[in-house]
C-alpha positions in Angstrom: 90.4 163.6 145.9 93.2 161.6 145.1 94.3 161.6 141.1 96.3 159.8 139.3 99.2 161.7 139.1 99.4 162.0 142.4 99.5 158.1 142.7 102.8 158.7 140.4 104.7 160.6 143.2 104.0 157.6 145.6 105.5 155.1 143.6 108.3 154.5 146.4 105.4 153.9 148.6 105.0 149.8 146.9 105.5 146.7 148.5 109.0 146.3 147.6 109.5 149.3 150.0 107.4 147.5 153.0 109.3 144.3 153.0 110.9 143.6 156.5 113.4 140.8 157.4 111.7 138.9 160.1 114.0 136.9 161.5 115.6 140.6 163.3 112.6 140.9 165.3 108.8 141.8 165.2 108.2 142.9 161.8 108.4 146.4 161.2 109.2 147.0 164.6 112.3 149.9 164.9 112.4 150.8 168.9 114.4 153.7 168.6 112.6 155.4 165.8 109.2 155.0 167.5 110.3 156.7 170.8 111.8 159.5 168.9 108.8 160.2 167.3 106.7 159.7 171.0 109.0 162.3 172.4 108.8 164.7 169.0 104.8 164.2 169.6 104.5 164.9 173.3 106.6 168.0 172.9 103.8 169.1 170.5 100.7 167.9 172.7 99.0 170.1 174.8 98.1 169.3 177.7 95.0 168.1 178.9 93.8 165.4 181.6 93.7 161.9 181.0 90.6 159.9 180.2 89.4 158.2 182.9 88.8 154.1 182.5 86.1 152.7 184.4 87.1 149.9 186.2 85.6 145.9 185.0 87.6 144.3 187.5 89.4 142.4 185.1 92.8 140.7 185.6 95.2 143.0 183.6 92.7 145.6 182.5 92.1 144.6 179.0 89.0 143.9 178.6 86.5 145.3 176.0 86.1 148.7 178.7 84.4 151.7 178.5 86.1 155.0 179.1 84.3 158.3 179.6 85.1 160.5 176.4 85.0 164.6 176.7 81.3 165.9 176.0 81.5 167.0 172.9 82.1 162.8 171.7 79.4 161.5 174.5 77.2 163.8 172.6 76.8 161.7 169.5 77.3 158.3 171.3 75.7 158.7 175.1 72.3 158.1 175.5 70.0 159.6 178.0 69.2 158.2 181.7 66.3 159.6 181.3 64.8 157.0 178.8 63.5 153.9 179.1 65.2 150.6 178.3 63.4 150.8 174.9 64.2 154.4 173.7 67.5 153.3 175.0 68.3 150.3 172.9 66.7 152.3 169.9 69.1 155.1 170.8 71.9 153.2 170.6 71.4 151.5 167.4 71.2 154.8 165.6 74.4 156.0 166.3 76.0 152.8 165.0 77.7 153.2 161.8 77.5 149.9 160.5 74.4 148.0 162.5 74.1 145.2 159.5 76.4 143.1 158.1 78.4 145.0 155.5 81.1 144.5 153.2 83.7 147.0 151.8 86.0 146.8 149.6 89.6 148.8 150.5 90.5 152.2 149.6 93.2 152.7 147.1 95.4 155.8 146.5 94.4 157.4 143.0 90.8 156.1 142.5 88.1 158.3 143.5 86.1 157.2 146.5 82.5 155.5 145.9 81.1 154.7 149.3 81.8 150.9 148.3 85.1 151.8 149.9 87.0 152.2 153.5 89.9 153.0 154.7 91.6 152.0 157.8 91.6 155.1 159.3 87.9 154.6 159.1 87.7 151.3 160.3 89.5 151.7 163.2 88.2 155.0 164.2 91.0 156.3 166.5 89.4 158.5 168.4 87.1 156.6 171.0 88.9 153.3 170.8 89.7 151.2 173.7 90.8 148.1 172.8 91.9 146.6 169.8 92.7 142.9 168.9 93.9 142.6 165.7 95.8 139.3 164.0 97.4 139.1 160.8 99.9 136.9 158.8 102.0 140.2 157.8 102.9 142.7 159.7 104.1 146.6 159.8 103.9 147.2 163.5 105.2 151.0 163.4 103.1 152.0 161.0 99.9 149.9 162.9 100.8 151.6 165.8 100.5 155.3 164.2 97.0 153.9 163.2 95.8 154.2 166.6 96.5 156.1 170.0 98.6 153.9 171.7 98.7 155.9 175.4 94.6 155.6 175.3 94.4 152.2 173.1 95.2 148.7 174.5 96.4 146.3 172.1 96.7 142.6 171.5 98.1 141.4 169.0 97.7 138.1 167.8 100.7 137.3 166.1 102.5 133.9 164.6 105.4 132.3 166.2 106.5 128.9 164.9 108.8 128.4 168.4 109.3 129.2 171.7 112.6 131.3 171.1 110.5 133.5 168.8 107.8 134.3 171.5 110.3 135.1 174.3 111.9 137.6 171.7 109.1 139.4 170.7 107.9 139.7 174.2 111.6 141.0 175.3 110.9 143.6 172.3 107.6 144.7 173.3 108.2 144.8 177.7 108.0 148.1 178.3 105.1 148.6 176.1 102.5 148.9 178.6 99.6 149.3 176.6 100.7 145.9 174.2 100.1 142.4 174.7 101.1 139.7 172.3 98.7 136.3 171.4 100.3 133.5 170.1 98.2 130.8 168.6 99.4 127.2 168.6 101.9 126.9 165.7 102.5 122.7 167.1 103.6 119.9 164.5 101.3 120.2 161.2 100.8 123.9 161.7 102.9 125.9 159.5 100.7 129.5 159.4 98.7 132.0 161.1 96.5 133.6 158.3 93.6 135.0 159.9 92.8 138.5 159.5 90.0 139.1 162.6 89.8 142.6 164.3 87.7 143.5 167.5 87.1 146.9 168.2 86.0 147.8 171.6 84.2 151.8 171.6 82.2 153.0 174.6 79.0 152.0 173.2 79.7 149.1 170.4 81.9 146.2 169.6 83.0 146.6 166.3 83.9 143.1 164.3 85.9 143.2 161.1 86.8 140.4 159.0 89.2 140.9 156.3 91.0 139.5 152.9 93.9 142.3 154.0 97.2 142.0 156.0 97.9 144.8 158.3 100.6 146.4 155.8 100.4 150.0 154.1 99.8 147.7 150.6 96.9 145.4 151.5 94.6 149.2 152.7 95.3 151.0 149.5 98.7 153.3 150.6 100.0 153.8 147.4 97.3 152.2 145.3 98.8 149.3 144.0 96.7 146.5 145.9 93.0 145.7 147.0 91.6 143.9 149.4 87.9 143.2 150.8 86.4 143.3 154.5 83.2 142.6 156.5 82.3 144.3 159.3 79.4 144.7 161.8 78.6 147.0 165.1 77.4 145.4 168.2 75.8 147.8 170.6 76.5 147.4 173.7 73.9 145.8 176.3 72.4 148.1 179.1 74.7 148.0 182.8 74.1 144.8 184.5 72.8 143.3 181.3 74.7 140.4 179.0 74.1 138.0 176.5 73.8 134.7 177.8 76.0 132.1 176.0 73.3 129.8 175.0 71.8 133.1 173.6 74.3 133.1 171.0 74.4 133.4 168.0 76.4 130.6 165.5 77.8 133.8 164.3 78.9 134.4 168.1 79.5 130.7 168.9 81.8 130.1 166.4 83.8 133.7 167.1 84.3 133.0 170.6 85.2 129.4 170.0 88.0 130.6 167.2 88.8 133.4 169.5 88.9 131.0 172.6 91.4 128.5 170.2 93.5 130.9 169.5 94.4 131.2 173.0 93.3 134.9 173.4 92.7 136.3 176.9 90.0 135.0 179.5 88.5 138.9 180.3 88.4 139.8 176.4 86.7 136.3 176.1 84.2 137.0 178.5 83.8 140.9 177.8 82.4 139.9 174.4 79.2 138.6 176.3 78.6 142.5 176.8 77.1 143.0 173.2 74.5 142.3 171.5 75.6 140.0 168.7 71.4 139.2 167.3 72.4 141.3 164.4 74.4 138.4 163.3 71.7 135.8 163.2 71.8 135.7 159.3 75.4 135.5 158.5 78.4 133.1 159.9 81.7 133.1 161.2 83.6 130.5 159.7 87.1 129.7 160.7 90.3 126.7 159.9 91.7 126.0 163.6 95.2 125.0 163.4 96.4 121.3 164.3 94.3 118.0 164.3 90.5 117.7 165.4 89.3 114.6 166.5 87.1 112.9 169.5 84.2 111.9 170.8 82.4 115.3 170.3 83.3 115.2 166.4 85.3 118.8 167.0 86.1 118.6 163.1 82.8 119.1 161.9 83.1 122.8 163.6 86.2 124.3 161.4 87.5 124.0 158.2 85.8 123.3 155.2 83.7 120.4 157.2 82.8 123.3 159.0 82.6 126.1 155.9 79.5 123.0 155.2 77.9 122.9 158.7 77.6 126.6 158.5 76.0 126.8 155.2 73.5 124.0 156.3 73.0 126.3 159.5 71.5 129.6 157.7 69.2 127.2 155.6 71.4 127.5 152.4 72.1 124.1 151.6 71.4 122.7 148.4 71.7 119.2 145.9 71.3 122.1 143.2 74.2 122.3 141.2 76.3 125.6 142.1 78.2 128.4 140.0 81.0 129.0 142.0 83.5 131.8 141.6 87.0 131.5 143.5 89.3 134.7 144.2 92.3 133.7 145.8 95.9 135.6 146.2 97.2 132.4 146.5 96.7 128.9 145.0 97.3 125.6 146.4 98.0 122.2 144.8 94.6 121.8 143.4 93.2 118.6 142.2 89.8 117.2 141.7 89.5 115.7 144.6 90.3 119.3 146.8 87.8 120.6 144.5 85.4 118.2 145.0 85.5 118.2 148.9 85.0 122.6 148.6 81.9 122.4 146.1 80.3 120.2 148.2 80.9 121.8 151.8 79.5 125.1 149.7 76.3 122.3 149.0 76.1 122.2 153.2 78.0 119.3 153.3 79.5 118.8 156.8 82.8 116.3 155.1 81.1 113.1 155.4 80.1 112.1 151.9 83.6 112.4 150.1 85.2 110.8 153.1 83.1 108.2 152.7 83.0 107.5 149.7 87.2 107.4 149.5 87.3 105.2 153.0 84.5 103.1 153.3 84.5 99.2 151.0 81.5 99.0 149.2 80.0 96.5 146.3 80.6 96.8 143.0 77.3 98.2 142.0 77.4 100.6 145.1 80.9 101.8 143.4 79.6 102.0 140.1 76.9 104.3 141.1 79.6 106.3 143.1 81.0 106.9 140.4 78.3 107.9 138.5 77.4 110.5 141.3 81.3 111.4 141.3 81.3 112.0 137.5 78.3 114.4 137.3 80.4 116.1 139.9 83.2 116.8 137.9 81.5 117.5 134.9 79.5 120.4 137.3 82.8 122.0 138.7 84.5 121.7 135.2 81.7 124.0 133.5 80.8 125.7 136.9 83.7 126.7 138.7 86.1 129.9 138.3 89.1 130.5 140.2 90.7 133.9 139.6 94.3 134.3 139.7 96.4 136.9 137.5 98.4 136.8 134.5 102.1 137.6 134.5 101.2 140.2 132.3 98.4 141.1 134.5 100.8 141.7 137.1 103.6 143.5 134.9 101.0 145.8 134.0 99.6 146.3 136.6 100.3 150.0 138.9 103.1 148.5 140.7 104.6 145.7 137.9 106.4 142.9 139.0 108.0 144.5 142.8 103.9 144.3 143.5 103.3 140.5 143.1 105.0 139.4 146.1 102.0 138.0 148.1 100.1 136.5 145.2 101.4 133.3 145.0 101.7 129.6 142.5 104.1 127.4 141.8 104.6 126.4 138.6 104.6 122.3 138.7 101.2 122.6 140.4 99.8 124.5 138.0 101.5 122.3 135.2 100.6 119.2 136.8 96.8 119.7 137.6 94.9 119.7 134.5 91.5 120.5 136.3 93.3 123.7 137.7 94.5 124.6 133.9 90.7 124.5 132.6 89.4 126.7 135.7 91.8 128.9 136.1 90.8 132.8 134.7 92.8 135.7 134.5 92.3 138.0 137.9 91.6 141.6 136.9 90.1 144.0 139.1 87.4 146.8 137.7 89.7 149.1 139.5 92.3 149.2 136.7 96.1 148.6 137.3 95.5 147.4 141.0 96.1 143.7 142.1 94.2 142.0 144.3 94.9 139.9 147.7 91.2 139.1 147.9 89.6 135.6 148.7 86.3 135.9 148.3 83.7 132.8 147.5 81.0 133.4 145.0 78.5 130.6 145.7 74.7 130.5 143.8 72.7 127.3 142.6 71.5 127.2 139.2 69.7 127.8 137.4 67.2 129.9 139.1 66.6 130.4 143.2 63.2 130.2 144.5 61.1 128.2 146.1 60.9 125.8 143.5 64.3 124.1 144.1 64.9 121.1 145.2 65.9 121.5 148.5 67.0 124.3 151.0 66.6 128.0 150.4 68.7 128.1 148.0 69.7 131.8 148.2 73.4 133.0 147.0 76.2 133.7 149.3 79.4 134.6 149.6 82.6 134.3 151.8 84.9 136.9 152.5 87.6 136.0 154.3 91.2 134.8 154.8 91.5 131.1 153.4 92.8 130.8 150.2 92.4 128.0 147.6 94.6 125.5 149.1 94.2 122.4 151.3 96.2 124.4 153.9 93.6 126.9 153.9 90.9 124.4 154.6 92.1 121.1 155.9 91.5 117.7 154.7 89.4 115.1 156.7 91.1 111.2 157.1 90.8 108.4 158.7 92.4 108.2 162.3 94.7 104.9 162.2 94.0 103.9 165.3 90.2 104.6 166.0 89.1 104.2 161.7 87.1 107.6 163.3 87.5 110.9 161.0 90.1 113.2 162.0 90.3 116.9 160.3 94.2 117.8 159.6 94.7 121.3 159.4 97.3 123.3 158.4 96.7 126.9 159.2 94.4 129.2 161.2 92.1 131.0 159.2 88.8 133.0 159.6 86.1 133.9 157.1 81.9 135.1 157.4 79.3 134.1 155.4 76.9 136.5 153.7 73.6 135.2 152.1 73.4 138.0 148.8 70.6 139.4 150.3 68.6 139.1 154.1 67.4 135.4 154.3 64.0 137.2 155.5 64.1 138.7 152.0 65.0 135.6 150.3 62.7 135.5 147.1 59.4 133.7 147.2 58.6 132.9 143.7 59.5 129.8 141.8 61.3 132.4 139.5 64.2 134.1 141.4 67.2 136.1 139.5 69.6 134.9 137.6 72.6 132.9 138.4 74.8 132.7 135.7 76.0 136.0 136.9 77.2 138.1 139.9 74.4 140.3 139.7 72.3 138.5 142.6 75.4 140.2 144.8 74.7 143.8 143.7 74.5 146.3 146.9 75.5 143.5 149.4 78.4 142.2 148.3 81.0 144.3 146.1 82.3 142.8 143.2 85.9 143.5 142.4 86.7 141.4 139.3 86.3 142.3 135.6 83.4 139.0 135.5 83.3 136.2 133.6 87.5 136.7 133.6 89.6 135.4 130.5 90.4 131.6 130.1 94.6 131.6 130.5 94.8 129.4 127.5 98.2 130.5 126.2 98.6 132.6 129.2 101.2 132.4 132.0 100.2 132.7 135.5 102.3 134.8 137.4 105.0 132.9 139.5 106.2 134.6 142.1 109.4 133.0 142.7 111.0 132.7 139.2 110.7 136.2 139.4 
């Protein structure tokens, strides 16, 4: 176990020390260094014959592929041919680590493991993996690529690229790396960012599906304990040869993944390979996402992505509510908030799809119909003034933290929105995590009605949830719907791509059935589902000073 003072000797290992120009290149990439260490490794190897792929008959052989391991791996993962389809499936599901939904928070250097905890070692798990599809805003590509074995491991990843210069660069860089392909979403006019943090992991017998809050940087998974970060994941076993799921079969969980992943412009096969696993394990949670660019037309494509569809989805797993909500906010970094963002987030948490604030800023109405808008409007002010949290840290917070100041580089405000927005001033509580001294790059969504959840609510199930995820608190993060010019039809503008899941606090199947349910006006409801890394309620920053990354 880590300690402390060990955590002292890696104090070179900080964020300062990760930061990589990149306008040279693909971040983090060094050519030379990497073969040198290749060569260093295969001198060392011993030899041994290579594993041997079974063929999917896909166009460049990247497809989410089995591969036959040695015997002594097959053993804990193979099931027998002599078993019926039923022992079969049953079989498979216990040798998945993770068959639920789960969420983890990241390991950190110097704190002693808990089992709430994972690091990425452990989430990629190096030794069986076939393909991996990871995307990320940040990058350290060397050290990714030491994560995993790259002569046995396929690779896409999905990467940003404002222009078309930058693409044909990073694909000179990366040629002769056979087992690497690079994904480019569309970065076109409005789009300024490519947040999302989604990883696929294809293994012999299960797709594994992670979700995280965490850039793929030493930092963000706990190398030199200075930073946390927070991730869902789920394994999907594999169907049975010459079995698939069909797409109406789906899940929303798997709809809305292969749309995003579809969007983002990732390849055909690995499209289509994803129909090989079971996804019905995700029938009580949702994949959320904020597709890049403008969404409008006939088919109303804005009500599936950003926070019009954050609201669709929440209707979807029965959680929508006219209850008033608590609502607790982490963010690493904050937007210019105002009311009106606020206002259009509490109510897609409600299971609003977008409509009724859109309305109610573009559609003429009488005088009375205004006055009782505002009436509505009002009470819904009042209920996100004494309701809603957002957690951001301190400058002290962040001077004191294990890192100081050279550790505060990815949590970002500006100071004339902060200065400017009064509703942002009242909400706004100091981030602290219960893991002392670390930061946090965590955005995570802490959503229960109050006061009580049971049957006897209003409407819908009214069971707590939470979003883990990449969007921050930011209109970039989750888009704004308007009115198109030239058709008065809504049109959803969005900024960046994002991707999130929604986990109800507990199985919707175990959702209480009394008129009395647990408390809300804590995070208590979240306990063993959904780790909680904040000292809760937070301090109010009253005399305070946010921490401003770039008067630094």
């Amino acid at each position: 176990m880590e300690d402390l003072k060990g955590a002292s000797d890696q104090k070179h290992d900080t964020i300062a020390s990760h930061v990589v120009p990149t306008h040279y290149g693909i971040p983090g990439l060094n050519r030379k260094a990497m073969e040198e260490e290749r060569l260093a490794r295969k001198r060392k190897a011993p030899i041994s014959p290579p594993l041997r792929a079974k063929n999917r008959k896909t166009t460049d052989g990247s497809a989410l592929q089995t591969r036959d391991r040695p015997s002594s791996t097959a053993t804990v993962t193979a099931t027998s041919t002599e078993a019926g389809p039923h022992e079969q499936s049953e079989n498979r599901k216990t040798t998945l680590q993770f068959p639920a939904a789960t969420v983890k928070k990241t390991w950190a250097f110097g704190f002693p493991r808990t089992g709430e905890d994972i690091k990425l070692e452990e989430v990629l798990q190096r030794e069986d993996l076939t393909l991996a599809v990871l995307s990320s805003f940040q990058w350290e590509v060397e050290w990714v690529l030491r994560k995993v074995d790259t002569a046995t491991t396929k690779l896409i990843m999905v990467m940003q690229a404002k222009d078309e210069a930058t693409k044909q660069q990073y694909a000179r860089e990366t040629a002769d790396m056979t087992n690497l392909r690079l994904c480019f979403p569309s970065m076109e006019g409005q789009v300024n960012c490519m947040h999302s943090k989604l990883m696929l992991l294809a293994h012999p017998n299960y797709l594994r599906i992670v979700v995280s809050t965490a850039n793929l940087v030493p930092y963000d998974w706990g190398e030199g304990g200075v930073m946390e970060n927070t991730l869902f994941l789920i394994d999907l076993p594999r169907h049975l040869k010459g079995c698939r799921t069909s797409p109406d079969d789906l899940t929303f969980f798997g709809k809305e993944l292969i749309y995003f992943c579809q969007a983002m412009g990732l390849q055909t096969d690995v499209v289509n390979s994803m129909y090989d696993f079971d996804f019905s394990a995700t029938k009580d949670v949702a994949f959320v996402h904020t597709i890049g660019g403008t969404h409008r037309g006939e088919s109303e494509p804005w009500r599936r992505t950003g926070y019009c569809g954050l609201g669709r989805a929440v209707q979807h797993l029965g959680l929508g509510t006219a209850q008033a909500l608590r609502i607790d906010f982490i963010a690493s970094s904050v937007g210019a908030v105002n009311i009106d963002f606020l206002i259009m987030l509490y109510l897609a948490a409600q299971g609003n799809d977008g409509l009724r604030e859109y309305q109610w800023r573009t559609t003429a109405a009488t005088k009375a119909a205004r006055k009782r808008d505002h009436s509505w409007r009002d009470e819904l002010i009042e209920n996100i003034k004494n309701n809603f949290r957002l957690y951001f840290p301190s400058r002290d917070t962040v001077v004191l933290s294990r890192g100081g100041i050279a550790c505060g580089g990815p949590i970002c405000l500006q100071r004339k929105w902060y200065k400017s927005s009064t509703i942002l001033q009242h909400i706004l509580r100091d981030c602290k995590s219960t893991r002392k001294g670390l930061l946090m790059h965590n955005k995570l969504l802490y959503v229960r009605p109050q006061p009580h959840c049971g049957r006897g609510a209003s409407s819908g199930n009214c069971s707590a949830w939470a979003y883990i995820g990449s969007a921050n608190c930011s209109e970039s993060a989750w888009g704004k719907l308007v009115q198109d010019k030239d058709t008065k039809a809504p049109k959803l503008n969005c900024r960046n791509w994002e991707c999130g899941v929604i986990m109800p606090a507990r199985a919707l199947e175990q959702a209480p059935r009394s008129d009395h349910g647990p408390p809300m006006d804590n995070l208590s409801v979240f306990a063993g589902r959904v780790p909680i890394p904040i000292q809760y309620p937070g301090e109010e920053m009253k005399d305070r000073t946010p921490w401003y990354y770039a008067e630094q």
